[in-house]
N, C-alpha and C positions, 0 to 999 in steps of 0.2 A: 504494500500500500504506500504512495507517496508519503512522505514526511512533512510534505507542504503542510498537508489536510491537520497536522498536527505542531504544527509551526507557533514558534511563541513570540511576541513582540518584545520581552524583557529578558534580556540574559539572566538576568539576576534570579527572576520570577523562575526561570525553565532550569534552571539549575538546583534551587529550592526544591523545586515537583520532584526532579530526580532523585535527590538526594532521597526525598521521602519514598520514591519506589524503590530505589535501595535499600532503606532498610526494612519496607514492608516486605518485600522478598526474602532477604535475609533473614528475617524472623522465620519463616518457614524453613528453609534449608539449611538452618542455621540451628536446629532443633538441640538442644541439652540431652544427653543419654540418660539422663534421670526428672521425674517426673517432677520431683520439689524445686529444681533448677529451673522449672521455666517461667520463663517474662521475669527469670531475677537478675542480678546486676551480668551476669557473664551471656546469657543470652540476647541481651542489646548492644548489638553491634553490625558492622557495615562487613558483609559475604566478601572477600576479595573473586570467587567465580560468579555473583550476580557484577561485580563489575569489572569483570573482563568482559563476560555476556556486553556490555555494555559499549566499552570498548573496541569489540569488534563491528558494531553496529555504525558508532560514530566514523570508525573508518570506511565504513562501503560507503556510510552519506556522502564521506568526505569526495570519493572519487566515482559514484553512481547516481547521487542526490536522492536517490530510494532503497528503500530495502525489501528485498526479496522476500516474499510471504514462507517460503517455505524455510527460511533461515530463521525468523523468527519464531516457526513450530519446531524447527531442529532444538533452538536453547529450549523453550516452553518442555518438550520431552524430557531434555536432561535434568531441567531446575525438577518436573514433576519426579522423575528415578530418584534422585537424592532425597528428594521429600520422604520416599518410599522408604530408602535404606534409613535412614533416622528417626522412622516411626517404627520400622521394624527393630534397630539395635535401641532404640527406646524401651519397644516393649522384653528381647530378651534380658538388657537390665533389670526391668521390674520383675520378670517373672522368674528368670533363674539365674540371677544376679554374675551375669557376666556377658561380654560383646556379643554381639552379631556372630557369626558366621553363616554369610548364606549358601557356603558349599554343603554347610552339617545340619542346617537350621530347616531346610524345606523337606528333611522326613519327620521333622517335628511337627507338620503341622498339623496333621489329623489327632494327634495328642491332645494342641494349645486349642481344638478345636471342639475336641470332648471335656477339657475342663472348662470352657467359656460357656458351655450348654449346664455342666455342673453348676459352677458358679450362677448365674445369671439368667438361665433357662433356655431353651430355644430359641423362642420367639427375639428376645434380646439378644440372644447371640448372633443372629439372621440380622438384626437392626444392625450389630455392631458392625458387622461384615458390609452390609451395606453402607452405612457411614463413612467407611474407610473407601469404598468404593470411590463412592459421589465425594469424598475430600482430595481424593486426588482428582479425578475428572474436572471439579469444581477449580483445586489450583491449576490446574494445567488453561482452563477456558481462564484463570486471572493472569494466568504470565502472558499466555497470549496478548493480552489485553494492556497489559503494565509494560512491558516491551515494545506495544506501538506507540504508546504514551511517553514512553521512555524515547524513542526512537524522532518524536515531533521535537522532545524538549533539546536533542542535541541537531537540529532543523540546521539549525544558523554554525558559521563558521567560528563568529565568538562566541556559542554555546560551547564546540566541540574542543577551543583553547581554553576557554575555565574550565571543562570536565577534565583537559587532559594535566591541568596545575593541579585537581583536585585527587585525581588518581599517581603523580609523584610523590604529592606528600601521603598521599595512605600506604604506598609502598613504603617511604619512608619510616613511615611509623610502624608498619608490622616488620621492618628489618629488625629495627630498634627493641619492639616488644619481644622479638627471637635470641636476640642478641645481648646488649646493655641491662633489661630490664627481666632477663628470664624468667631468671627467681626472685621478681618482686611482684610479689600475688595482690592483685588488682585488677580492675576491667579491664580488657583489651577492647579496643574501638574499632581495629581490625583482624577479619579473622578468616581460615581458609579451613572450619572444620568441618564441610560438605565433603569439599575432595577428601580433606584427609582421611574420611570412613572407607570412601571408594578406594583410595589406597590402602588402606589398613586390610577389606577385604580382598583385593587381591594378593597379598601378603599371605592373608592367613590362608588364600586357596593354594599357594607356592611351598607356604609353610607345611597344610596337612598334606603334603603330596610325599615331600622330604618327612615328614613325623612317619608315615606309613611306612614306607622304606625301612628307616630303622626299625619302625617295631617290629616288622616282621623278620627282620635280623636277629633282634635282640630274642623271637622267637627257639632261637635255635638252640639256646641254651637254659638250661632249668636249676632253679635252686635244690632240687632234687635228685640233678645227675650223679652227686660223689655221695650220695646216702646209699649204704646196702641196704637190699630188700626188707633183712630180717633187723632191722635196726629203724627203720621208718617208724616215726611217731611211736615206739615202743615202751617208751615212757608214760603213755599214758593209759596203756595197758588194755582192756577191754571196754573200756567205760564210753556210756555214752556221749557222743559230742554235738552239743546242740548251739547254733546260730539264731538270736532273734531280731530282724529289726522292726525297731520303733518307729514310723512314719513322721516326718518330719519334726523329729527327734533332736536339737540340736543343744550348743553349749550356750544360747541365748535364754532356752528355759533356763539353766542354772545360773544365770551371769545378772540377767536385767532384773530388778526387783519386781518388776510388774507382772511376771512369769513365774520367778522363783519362790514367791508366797504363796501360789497355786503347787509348784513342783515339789519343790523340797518337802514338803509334810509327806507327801506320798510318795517319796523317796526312802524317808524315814521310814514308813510304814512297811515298805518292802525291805528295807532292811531286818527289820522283827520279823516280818516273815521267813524271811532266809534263815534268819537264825534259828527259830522255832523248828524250822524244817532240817534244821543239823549242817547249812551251810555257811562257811566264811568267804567274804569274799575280797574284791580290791576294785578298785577304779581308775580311771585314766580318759585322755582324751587323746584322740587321734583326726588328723586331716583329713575328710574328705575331698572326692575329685569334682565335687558338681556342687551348686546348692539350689532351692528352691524347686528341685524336678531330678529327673534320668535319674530316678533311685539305681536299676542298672548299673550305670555306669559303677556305684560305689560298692553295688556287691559282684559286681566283678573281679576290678582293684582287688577287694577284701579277699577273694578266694584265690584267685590268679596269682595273686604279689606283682601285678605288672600296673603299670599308671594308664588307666585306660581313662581320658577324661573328656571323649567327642564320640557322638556317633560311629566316627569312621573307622578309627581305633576298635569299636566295639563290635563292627560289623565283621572285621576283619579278625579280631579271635573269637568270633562264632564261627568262622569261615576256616581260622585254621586249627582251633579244638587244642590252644594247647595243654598243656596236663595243667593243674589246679589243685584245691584239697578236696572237690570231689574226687579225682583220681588216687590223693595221698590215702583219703582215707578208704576209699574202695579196695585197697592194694592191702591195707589192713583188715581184712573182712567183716568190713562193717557194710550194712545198710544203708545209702545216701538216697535221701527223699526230702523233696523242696514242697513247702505249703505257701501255696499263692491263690490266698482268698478273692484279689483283685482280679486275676484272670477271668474274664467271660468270653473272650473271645480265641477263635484259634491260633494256638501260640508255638510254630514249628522249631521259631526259635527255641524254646525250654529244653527240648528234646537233645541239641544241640550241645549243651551246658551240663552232659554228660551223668545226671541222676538217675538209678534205676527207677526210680519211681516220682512223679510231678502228682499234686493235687492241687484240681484248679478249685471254682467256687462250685461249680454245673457237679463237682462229685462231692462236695460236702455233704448235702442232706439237708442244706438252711432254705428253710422256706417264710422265714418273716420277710418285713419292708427292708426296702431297701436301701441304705446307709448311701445315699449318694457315693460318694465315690470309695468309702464302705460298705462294698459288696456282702461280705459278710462279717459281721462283729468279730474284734479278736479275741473276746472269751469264748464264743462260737466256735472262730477256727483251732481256736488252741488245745481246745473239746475233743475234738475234732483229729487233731492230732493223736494226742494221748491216746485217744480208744484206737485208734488204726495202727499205730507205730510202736507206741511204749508200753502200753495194756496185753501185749500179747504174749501168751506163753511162749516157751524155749521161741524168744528171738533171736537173733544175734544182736549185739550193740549196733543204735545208726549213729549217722552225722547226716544233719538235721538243718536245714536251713529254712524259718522261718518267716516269710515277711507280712507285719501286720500291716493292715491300712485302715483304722478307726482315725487313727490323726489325719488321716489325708486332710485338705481343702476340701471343701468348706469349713469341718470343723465341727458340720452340728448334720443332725441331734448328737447328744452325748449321754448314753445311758450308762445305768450303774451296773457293777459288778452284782452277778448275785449267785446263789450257790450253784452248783454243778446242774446237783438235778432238775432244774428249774428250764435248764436251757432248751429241753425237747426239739422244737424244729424249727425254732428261732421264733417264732411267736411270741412269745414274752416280750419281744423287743417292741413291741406296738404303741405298749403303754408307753414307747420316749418318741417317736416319730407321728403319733395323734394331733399333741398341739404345738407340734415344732414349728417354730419361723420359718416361713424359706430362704433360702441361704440369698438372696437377691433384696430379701431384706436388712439381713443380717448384714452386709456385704456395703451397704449403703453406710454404716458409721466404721471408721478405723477402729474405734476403741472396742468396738462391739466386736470386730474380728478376731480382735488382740485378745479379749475374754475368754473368747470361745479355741481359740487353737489354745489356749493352756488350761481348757477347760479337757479337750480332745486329749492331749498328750499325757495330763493325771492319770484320764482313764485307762490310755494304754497300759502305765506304768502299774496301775491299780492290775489289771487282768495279770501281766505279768508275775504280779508276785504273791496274786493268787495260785496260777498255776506253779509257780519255783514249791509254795508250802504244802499241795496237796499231790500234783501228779507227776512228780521227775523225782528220782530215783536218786541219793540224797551224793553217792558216787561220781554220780555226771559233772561234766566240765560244760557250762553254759557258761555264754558271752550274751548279754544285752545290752545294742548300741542303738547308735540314733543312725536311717540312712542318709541323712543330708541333714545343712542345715535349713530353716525352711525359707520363703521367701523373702525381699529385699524389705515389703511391707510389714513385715513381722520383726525383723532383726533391725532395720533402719541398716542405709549404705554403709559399702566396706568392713562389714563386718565379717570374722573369724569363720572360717569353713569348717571348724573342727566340731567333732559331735561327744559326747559323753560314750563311756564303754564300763561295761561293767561284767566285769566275770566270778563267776560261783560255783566254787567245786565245796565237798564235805570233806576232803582232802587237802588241808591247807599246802603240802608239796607240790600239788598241781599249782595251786597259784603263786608259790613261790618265783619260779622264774620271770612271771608278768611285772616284775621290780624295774627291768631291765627295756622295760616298754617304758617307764617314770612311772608306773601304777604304785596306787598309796592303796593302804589295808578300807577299808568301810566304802563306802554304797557310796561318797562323794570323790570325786576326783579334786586332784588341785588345782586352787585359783590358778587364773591364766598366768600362763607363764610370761615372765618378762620379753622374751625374744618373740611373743606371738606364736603364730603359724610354725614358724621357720623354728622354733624349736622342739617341736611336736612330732614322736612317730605320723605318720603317713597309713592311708589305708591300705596302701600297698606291701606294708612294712611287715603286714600281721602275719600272713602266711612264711616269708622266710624266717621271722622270728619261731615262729612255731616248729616250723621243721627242723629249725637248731636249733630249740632249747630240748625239745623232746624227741630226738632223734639221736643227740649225742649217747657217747658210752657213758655209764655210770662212773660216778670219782670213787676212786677205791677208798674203803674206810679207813680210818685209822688204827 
């Protein structure tokens, strides 16, 4: 479209306009990766790619006197893509508190798509989806429109020399904020963090390419290659070994007081259970690889001893099977059987992951309501366990990997523990899901969520130590941890990945070696450690530790 038709009689005045379509643009593609950051002081600032866009413009005025319709749908595309990638590494900040990647990120989305039906319901999830549809459609028909507007105000030849003083010194100035002012934390005025996502994601696509590479190197070799056969986990002799995790389980229930006045008592409480039931135990916390979601990826990590912490990684040792403590302890003749109440759908994967035996929910036997994104209750599943696996005459000893999902998201309903024989066919659970909120209302106050996920993760804790004092065998070696920590909304930013671990044998030698992890004697672990993260075993730590501490030869006595 000519430039004429948008021609301004005031240099002054068409520079002004501009300026303001600069930064109305920038505001968009200019998006904060965190949700509390926007429209605050770091998100008001001038795009340096809406003004190169800009710059390129002024130049074909300069030597065509118009600009080509289809040049300015070429930027309108790009500004709308970037819009795309910052609402996307926006959302996986919020949801599982770390960047984008759109090489790992789009098998995730039939996932982010069943908890946004959980959360919020269909009908709102279909709106949200559309929303996001019509917001970008919506900015793509505004750049168009801001770029022809843009395009009349630099019309004039003295428009196009103040724009081109005005674009020196914003280089200027972002040399400067790169450079002299790096580290002095204040607003930048100018700023290029559109591209930089776009660069960062092809990085990280260069990156997972080379990660893959090595892992499947790194495959070739096993923490279990110099153990003999008959010396494998021998230490710990025939006993049962059982795995549980806790759904969004992290060291933020124990850390933040607005959590830990809900957790800790019913920490406590399981700890009298334990003891009543003839076990000691100890605590510690360890690193998880993910937070807010891919429970997966961390009981992978945990069994593997390998750092699996993407999709791609994970896709890749289900593809290549390599040995794990399902296979350690299968070599010891034990029984390996995974309880995965959240399962409803078919999961070929599981099979992969080398258990003789998977229980999803469809073989439970639970016929109550259904727990949103708790399928089936964990006193249910745990039930459930016990009568099929542990309750059984001359079994052999299993290893046992549990995963509850009562803590999932949303958080509610949240019913009480109650005795065994009460549980029948899960019916009893009715009286807690009759006058439940729905989570879309719940979901509407922060505080209200905050209540409820540490209202959710008691209960688990509660089931669990129910079953530690009436159905596990007082000999067995159980670990109860958390699998992630949960989301950025729950924890508040940059917060600690690591989760609570608690293990419980009747055999205090068996937990003697867990010293060597940092683990301290009683049901709480230690405040954070000074070094953070970085001083913390790792999920991936567990299995090699385990297979050297209980696989070594005995010390000769004295």
């Amino acid at each position: 479209m000519p430039s004429s038709l948008f021609a301004s009689s005031s240099r002054p005045g068409a520079l002004f306009r501009l300026m303001l379509i600069w930064l109305g643009l920038s505001l968009f593609i200019g998006l904060p990766p965190f949700a509390d950051a926007l429209f605050g002081r770091f998100h008001w600032g001038f795009a340096l790619e809406v003004g190169f866009a800009f710059a390129v413009i002024a130049l074909v005025q300069a030597r065509r006197e118009s600009v080509p319709g289809w040049l300015i749908h070429v930027f309108a595309a790009i500004g709308t893509f970037l819009l795309a990638l910052r609402l996307a590494d926006l959302t996986a900040q919020s949801v599982v508190n770390r960047s984008l990647n759109m090489f790992l990120d789009v098998s995730l989305l039939p996932a982010l798509w069943d908890v946004a039906q959980t959360l919020i319901g269909w009908p709102f999830a279909v709106g949200a989806v559309a929303g996001i549809v019509v917001l970008l459609v919506a900015f793509y028909v505004l750049c168009v429109l801001a770029l022809r507007r843009a395009s009349g105000c630099l019309a004039t030849s003295q428009a196009r020399r103040g724009f081109a003083m005005i674009c020196v010194a914003g280089i200027a100035v972002f040399a400067a904020q790169r450079t002299v002012f790096a580290e002095v934390p204040g607003w930048r005025p100018f700023g290029a963090s559109a591209s930089l996502v776009f660069r960062q994601q092809s990085e990280r696509l260069a990156d997972t390419i080379v990660r893959r590479a090595l892992f499947r190197a790194d495959l070739a070799t096993d923490a279990a290659d110099e153990i003999a056969p008959e010396r494998l986990l021998a230490r710990l002799g025939d006993r049962d070994v059982i795995i549980v995790y806790i759904e969004s389980y992290g060291v933020t229930a124990l850390d933040e007081p607005q959590y830990a006045d809900v957790i800790l008592p019913r920490l406590e409480s399981m700890q009298e259970a334990a003891e009543d039931a003839g076990f000691a135990m100890k605590s510690g916390r360890m690193v998880g690889v993910s937070a807010g979601g891919q429970s997966w990826l961390n009981h992978a990590s945990f069994t593997a001893g390998r750092f699996i912490d993407d999709q791609t990684l994970y896709a890749l040792f289900l593809a290549e099977r390599p040995r794990t403590l399902i296979h350690d302890f299968e070599m010891t003749g034990r029984r390996t059987v995974q309880i995965k109440p959240a399962i409803t759908l078919p999961w070929p994967e599981g099979e992969r992951l080398g258990y003789q035996a998977t229980w999803e929910a469809a073989e439970m036997g639970y016929h109550g309501p259904n727990f949103y994104w708790g399928i089936v209750p964990d006193q249910f599943a745990l039930d459930f366990f016990a009568r099929t696996e542990l309750e059984i005459a001359d079994r052999p000893p299993v290893f046992a990997s549990v995963a509850l999902i009562s803590s999932h998201a949303p958080w509610l309903p949240v019913p009480e523990v109650v005795s065994w024989d009460e549980l029948g066919d899960g019916a009893v659970y009715e009286r807690w899901t009759r006058d439940a909120p729905e989570a879309r209302e719940v979901w509407r106050d922060q505080d209200s969520i905050r209540t409820q996920y540490a209202l959710s993760v008691g209960h688990s804790i509660d089931a669990v130590a129910r079953f530690l004092r009436d159905r596990i065998d007082r000999d067995a070696l159980v670990v109860v941890l958390g699998d992630h920590q949960p989301a950025p909304l729950i924890t508040g930013p940059d917060a600690s990945r690591a989760v609570p671990v608690h293990v419980f044998s009747g055999d205090e030698s068996v937990l003697a070696p867990f010293a060597d992890l940092g683990f301290v004697s009683g049901i709480l672990p230690e405040a954070e450690a000074a070094g953070g993260d970085a001083a913390l075993p790792r999920m991936e730590d567990f299995r090699p530790f385990l297979l050297e501490a209980f696989s070594r030869e005995p010390e000769p006595s004295s």
